[in-house]
Backbone bond lengths (Angstrom), bond angles and torsions (degrees), N, CA, C in turn:
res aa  C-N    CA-C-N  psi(-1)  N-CA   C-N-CA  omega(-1)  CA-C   N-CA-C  phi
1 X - - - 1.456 - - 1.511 111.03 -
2 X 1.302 117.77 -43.10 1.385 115.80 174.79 1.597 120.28 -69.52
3 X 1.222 116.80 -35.65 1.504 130.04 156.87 1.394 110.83 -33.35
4 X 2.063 114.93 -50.56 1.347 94.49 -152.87 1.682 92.23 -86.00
5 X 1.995 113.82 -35.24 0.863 96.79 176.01 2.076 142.25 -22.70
6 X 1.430 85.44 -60.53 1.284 111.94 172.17 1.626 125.66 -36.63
7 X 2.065 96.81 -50.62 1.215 108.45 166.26 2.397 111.47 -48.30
8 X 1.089 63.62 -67.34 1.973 83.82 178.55 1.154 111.75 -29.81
9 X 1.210 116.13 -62.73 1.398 111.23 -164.90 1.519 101.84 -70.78
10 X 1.357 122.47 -50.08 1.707 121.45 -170.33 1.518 87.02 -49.01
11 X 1.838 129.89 -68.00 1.211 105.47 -166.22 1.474 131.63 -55.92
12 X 1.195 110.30 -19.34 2.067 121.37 172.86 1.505 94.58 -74.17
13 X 0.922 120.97 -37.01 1.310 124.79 -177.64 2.060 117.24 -66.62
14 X 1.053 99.70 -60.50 1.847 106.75 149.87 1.253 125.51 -40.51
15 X 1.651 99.20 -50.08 1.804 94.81 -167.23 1.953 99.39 -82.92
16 X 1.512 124.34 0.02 1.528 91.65 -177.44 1.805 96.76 -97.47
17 X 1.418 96.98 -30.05 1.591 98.84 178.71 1.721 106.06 -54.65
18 X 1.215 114.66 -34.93 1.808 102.73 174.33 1.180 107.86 -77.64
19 X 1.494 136.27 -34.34 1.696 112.07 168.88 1.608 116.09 -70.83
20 X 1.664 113.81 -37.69 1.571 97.00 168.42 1.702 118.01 -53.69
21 X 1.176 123.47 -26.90 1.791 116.13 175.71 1.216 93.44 -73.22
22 X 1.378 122.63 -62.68 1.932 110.19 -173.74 1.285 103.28 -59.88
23 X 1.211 166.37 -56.17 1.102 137.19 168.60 1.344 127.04 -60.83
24 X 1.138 143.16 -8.48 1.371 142.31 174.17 1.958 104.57 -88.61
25 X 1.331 104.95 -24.03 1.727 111.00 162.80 1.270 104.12 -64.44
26 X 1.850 128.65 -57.94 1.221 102.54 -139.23 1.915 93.58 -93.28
27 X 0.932 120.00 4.59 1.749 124.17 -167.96 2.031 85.80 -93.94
28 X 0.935 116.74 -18.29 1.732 114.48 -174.61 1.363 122.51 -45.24
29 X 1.160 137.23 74.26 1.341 127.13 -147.17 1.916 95.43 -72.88
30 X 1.509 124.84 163.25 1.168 112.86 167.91 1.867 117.06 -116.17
31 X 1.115 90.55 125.46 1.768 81.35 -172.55 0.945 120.50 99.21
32 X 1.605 115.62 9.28 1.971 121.04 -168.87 1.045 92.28 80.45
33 X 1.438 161.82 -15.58 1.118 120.00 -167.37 1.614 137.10 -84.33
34 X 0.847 159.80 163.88 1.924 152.95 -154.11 1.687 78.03 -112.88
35 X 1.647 78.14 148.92 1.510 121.91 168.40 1.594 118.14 -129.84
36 X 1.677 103.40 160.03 1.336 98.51 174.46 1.517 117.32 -29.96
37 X 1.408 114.66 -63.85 1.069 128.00 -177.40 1.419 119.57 -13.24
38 X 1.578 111.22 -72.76 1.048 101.57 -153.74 1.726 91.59 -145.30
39 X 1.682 114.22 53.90 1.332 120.28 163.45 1.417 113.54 -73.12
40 X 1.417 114.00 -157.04 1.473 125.51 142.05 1.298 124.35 -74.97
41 X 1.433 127.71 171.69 1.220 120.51 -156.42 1.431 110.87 -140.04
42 X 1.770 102.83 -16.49 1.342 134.91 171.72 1.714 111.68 -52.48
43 X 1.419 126.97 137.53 1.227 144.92 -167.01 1.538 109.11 -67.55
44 X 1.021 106.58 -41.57 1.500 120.48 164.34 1.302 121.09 -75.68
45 X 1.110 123.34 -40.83 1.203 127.27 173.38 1.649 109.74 -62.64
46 X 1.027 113.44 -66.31 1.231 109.37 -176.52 1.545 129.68 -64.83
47 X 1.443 113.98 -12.59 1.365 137.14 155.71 1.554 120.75 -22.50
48 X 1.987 91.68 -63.53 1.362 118.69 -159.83 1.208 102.75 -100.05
49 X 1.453 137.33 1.20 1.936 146.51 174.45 1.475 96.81 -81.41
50 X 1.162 103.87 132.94 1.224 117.63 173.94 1.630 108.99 -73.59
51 X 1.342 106.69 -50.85 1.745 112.44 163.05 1.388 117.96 -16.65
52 X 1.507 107.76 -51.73 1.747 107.60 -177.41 1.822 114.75 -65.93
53 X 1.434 90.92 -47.52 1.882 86.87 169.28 1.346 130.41 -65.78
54 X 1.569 121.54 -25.75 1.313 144.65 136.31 1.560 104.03 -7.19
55 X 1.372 84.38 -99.09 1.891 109.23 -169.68 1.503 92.00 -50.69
56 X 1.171 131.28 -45.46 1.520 113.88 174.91 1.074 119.14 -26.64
57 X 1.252 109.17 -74.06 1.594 142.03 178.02 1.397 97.07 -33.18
58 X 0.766 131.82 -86.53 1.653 142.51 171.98 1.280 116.70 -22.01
59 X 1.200 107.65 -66.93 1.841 95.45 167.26 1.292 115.62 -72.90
60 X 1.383 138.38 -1.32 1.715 129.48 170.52 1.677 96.85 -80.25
61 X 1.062 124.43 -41.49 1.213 125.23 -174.45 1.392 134.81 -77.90
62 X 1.274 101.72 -31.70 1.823 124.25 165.60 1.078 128.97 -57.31
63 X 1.404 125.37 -14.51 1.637 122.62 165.95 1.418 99.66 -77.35
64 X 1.943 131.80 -39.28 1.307 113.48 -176.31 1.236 134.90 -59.25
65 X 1.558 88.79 -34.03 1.659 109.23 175.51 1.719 125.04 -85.00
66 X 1.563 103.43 -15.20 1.681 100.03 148.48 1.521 114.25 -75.49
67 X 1.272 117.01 -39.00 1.699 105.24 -179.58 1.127 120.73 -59.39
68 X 1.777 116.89 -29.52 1.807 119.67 -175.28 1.412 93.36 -67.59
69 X 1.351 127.97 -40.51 1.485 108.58 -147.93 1.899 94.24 -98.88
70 X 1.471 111.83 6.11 1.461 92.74 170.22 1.574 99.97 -100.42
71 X 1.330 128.98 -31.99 1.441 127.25 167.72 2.147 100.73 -43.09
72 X 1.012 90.49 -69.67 1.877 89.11 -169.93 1.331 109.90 -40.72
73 X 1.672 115.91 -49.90 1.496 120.84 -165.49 1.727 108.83 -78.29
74 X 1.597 114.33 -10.77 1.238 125.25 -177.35 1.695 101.64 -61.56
75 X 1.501 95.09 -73.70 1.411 137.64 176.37 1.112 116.11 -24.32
76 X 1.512 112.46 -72.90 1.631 152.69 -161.78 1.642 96.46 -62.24
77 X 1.596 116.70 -60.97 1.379 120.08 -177.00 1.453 120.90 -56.56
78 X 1.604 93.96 -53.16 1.649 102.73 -170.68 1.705 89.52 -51.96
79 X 1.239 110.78 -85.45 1.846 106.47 -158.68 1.433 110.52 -43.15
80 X 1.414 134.08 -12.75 1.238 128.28 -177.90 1.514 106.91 -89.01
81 X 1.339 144.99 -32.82 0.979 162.72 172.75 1.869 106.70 -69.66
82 X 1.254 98.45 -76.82 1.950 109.14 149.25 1.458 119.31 -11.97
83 X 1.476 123.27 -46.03 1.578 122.37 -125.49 2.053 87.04 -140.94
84 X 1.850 99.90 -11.74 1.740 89.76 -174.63 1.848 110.99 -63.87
85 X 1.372 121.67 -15.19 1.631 130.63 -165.08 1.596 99.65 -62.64
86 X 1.614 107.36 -33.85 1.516 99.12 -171.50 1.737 100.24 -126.70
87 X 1.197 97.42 41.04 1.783 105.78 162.85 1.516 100.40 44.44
88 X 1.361 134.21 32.59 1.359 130.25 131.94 1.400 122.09 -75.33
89 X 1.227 114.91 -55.42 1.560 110.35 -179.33 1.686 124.92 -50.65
90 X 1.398 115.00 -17.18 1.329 111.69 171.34 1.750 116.06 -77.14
91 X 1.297 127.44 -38.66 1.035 94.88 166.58 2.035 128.82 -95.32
92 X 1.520 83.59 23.93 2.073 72.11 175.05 1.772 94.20 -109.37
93 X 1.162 103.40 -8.37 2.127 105.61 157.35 1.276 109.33 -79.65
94 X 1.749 139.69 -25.62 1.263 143.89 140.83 2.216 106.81 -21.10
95 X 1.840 69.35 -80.88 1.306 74.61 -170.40 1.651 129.60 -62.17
96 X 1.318 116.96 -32.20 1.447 107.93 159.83 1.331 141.79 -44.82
97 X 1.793 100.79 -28.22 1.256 113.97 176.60 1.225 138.05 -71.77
98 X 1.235 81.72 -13.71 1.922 113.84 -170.62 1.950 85.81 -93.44
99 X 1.333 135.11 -62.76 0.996 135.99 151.24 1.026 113.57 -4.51
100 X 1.179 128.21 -79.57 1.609 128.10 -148.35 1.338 95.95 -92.55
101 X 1.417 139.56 -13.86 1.311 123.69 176.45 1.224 121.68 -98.17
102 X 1.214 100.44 9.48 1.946 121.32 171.40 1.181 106.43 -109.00
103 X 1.502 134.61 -22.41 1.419 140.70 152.03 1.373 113.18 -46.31
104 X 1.487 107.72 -48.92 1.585 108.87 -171.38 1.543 117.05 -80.13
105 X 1.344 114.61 -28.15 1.545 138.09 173.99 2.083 99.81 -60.56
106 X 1.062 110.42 -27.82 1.525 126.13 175.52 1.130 110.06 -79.27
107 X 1.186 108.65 -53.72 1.607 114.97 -174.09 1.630 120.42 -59.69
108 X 1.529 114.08 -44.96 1.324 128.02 177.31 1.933 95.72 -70.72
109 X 1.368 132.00 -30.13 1.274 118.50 178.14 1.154 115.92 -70.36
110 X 1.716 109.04 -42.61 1.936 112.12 160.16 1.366 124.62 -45.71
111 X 1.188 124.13 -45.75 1.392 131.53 162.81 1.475 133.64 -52.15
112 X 1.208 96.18 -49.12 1.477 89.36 140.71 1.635 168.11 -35.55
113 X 1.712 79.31 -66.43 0.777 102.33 168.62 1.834 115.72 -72.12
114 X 1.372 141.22 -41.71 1.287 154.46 153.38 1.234 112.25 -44.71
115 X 1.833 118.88 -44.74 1.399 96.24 175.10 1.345 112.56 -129.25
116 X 1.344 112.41 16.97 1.156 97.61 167.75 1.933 101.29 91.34
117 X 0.866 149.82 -22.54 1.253 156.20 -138.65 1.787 89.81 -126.55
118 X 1.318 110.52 127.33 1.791 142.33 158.29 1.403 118.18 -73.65
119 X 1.063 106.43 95.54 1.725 106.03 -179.87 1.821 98.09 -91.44
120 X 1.195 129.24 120.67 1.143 142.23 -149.95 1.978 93.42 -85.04
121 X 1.038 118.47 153.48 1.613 121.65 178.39 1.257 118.64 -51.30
122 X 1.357 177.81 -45.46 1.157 165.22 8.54 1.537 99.55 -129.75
123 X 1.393 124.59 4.06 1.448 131.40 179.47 1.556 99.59 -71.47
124 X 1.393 118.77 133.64 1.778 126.06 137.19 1.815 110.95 -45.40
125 X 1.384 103.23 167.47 1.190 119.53 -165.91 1.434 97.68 -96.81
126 X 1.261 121.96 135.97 1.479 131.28 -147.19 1.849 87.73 -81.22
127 X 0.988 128.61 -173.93 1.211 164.08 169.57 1.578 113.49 -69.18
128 X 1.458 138.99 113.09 1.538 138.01 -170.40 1.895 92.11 -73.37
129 X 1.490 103.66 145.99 1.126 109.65 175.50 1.627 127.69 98.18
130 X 1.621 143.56 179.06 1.282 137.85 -143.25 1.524 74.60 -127.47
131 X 1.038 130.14 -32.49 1.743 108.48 -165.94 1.666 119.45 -34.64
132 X 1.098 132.77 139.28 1.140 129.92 -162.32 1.788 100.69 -101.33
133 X 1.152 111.83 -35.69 1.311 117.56 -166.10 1.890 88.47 -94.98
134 X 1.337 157.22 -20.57 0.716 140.29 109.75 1.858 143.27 23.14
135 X 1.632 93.97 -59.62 0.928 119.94 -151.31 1.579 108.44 -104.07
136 X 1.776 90.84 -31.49 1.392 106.89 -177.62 1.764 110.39 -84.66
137 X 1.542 103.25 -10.09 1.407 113.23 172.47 1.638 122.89 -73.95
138 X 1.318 98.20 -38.25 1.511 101.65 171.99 1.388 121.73 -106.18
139 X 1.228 116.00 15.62 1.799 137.16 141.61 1.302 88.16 -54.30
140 X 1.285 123.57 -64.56 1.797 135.12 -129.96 1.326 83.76 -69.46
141 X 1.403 102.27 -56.99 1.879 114.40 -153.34 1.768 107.33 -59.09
142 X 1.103 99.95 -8.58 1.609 99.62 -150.00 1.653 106.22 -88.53
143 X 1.143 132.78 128.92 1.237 156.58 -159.65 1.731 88.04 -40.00
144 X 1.839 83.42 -76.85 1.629 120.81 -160.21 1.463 107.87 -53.06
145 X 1.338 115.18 -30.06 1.828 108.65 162.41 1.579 123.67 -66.14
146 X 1.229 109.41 -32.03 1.803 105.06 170.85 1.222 102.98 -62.15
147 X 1.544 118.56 -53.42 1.679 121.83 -172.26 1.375 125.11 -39.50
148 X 1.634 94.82 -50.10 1.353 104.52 179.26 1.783 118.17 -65.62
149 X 1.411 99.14 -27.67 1.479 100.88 157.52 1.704 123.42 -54.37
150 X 1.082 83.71 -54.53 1.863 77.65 -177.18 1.594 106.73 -65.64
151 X 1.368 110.97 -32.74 1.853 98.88 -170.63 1.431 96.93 -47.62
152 X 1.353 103.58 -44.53 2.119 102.27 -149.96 1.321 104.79 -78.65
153 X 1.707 107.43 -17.69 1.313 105.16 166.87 1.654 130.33 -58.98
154 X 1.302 112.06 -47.58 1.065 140.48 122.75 1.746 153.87 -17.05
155 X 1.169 82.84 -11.58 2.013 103.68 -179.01 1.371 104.56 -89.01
156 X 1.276 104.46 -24.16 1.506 87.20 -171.81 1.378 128.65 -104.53
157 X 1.278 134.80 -7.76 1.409 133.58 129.20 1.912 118.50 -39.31
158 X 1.468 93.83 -52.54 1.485 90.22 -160.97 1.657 84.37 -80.08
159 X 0.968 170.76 -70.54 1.210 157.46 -135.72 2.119 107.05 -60.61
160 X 1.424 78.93 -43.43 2.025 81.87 179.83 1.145 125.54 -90.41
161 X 1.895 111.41 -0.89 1.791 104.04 132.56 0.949 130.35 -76.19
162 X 1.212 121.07 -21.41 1.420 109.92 178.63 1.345 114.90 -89.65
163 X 1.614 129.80 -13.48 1.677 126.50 151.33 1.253 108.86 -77.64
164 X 1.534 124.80 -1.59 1.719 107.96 153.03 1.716 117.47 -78.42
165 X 1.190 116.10 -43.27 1.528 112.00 -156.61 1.928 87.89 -87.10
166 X 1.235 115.01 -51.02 1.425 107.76 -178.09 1.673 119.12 -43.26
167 X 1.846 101.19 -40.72 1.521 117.27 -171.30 2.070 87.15 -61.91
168 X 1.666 113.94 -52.26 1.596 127.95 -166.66 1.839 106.71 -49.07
169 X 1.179 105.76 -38.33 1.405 130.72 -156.71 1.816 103.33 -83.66
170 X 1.177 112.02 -53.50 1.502 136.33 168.56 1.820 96.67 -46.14
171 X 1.794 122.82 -73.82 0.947 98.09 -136.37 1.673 81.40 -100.77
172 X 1.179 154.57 35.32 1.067 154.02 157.38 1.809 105.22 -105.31
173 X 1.478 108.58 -7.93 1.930 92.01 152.93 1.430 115.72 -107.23
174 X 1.826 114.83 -19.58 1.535 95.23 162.09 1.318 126.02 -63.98
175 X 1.449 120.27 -28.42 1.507 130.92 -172.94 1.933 101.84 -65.84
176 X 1.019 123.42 -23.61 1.963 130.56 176.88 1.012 69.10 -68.90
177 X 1.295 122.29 -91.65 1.664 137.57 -124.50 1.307 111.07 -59.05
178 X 1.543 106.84 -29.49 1.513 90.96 178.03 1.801 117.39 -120.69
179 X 1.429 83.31 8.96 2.066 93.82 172.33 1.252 109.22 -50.96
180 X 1.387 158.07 -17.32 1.552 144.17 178.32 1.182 83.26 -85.37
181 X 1.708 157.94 -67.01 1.462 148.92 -170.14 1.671 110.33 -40.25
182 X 1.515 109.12 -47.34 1.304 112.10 -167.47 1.395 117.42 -73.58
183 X 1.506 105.77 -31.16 1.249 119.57 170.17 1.573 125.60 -53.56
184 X 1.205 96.02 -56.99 1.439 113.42 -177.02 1.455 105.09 -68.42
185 X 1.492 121.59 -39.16 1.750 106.13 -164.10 1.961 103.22 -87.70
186 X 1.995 98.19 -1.38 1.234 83.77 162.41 1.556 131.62 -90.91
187 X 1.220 99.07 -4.96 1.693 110.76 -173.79 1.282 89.48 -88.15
188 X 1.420 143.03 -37.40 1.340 116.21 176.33 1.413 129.12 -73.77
189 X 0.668 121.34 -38.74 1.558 119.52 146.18 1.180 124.96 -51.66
190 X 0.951 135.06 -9.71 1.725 135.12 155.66 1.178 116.65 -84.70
191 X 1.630 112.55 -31.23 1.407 114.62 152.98 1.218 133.06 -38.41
192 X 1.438 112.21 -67.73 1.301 136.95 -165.24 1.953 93.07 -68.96
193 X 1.103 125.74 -68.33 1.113 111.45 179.43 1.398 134.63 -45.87
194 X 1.664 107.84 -27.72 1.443 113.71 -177.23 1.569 94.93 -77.71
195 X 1.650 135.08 -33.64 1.275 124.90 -172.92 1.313 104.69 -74.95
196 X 1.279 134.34 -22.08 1.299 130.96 168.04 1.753 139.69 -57.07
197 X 1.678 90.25 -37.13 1.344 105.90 -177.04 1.496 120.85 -107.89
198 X 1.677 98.62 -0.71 1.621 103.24 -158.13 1.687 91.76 -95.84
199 X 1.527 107.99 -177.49 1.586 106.80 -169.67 1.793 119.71 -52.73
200 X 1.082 88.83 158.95 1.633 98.82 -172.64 1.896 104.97 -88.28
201 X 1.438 88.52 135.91 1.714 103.44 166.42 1.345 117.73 -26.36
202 X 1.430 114.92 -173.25 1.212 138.73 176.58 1.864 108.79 -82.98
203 X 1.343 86.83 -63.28 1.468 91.22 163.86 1.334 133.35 -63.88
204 X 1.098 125.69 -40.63 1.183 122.58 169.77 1.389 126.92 -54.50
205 X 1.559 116.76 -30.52 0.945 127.53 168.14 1.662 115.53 -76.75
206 X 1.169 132.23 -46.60 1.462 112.94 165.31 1.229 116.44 -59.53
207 X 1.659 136.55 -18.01 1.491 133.17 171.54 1.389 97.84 -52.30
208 X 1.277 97.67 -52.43 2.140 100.14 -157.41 1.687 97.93 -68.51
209 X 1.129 136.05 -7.93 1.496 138.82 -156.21 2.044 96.42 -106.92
210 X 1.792 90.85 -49.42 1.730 77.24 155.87 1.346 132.71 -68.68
211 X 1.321 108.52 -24.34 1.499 108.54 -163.78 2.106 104.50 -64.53
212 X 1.751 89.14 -38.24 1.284 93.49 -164.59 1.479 112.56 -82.80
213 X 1.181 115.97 1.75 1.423 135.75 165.83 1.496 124.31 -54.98
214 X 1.348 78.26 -56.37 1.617 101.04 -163.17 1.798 105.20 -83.81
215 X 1.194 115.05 -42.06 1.423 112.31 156.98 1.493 123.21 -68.50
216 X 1.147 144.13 -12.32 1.766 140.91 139.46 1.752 102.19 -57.38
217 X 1.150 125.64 -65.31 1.595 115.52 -177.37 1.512 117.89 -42.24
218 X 2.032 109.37 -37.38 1.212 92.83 173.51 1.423 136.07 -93.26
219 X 1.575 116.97 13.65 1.440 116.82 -174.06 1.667 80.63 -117.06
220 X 1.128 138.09 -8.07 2.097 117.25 159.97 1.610 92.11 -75.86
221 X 1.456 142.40 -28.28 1.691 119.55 -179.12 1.184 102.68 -82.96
């Protein structure tokens, strides 16, 4: 019992020291510069970071770029799967694969770049040599290429919550910001309509008193 204990703890003991290195990778800023991670957090501060308009950017744009890559991977699979009976579909599933793992090699540069945060390679070490089919073997073999399948599989739900609550988030701080404008240009117009429809002047009312005058004088001639 103390043995296995012993075992246990060294392994609890391994697994937090490997998330403190994965987290101490992805908080790494390069060049001095701050990341989500581990910016300020202050209202002002983050106002004036370019990082925040960044990551903006990133989520306005990320639902398009989950939809391209579920259109391609829609597409791409069916005819490759479709097309394996007469040994076409294996190499345009070649080629997708190569696709989507240059998609994901993009994606970690967007991220970056938006937040500032290093997503470390998770690729094996390719194969020595030019062989192409080689090369395409330890693509195949490689953990991190299925994965990357499922992320992109995957992008596109999670990308169009987050252009819902960001889109939710957006127009529920222009709507503060500009509620004393909205307010006001609605009371004037409630103005203007109530002076329109509400009782009539002084004058107006002796107009209508001639009008109706003058039409009784002409049906007694």
């Amino acid at each position: 019992m103390g043995e296995l204990s012993k075992d246990t703890g060294a392994a609890g003991g391994g697994a937090v020291q490997w998330a403190a290195a994965r987290w101490a990778t992805a908080t790494r800023a390069d060049d001095g510069q701050t990341s989500v991670m581990n910016r300020s957090w202050h209202p002002l501060a983050m106002a004036k970071s370019s990082l925040t308009w960044r990551s903006a950017l990133y989520l306005g744009v990320s639902l398009a770029w989950g939809l391209g890559w579920f259109v391609v991977l829609a597409v791409g699979l069916s005819l490759s799967v479709a097309l394996l009976i007469i040994w076409v579909g294996l190499p345009l599933l070649a080629l997708l694969m190569v696709a989507w793992r240059f998609g994901a090699v993009l994606e970690r540069r967007f991220v970056l770049a938006a937040f500032g945060v290093r997503i470390p390679s998770p690729y094996r070490r390719m194969p020595e040599g030019r062989n192409p089919l080689s090369r395409l073997r330890g693509m195949a073999g490689d953990p991190a290429t299925w994965k990357d399948l499922v992320y992109f599989a995957a992008l596109l739900p999670i990308t169009l919550g987050e252009f819902f609550v960001s889109a939710m988030v957006w127009a529920g701080t222009g709507t503060l910001l500009f509620l004393p404008v909205i307010v006001a240009v609605v009371a004037a117009r409630r103005s203007t309509s109530g002076s329109r429809t509400g009782r009539a002047t002084p004058s107006r009312r002796c107009r209508c008193r001639s009008w109706a005058w003058r039409a009784s004088s002409r049906r007694c001639t």
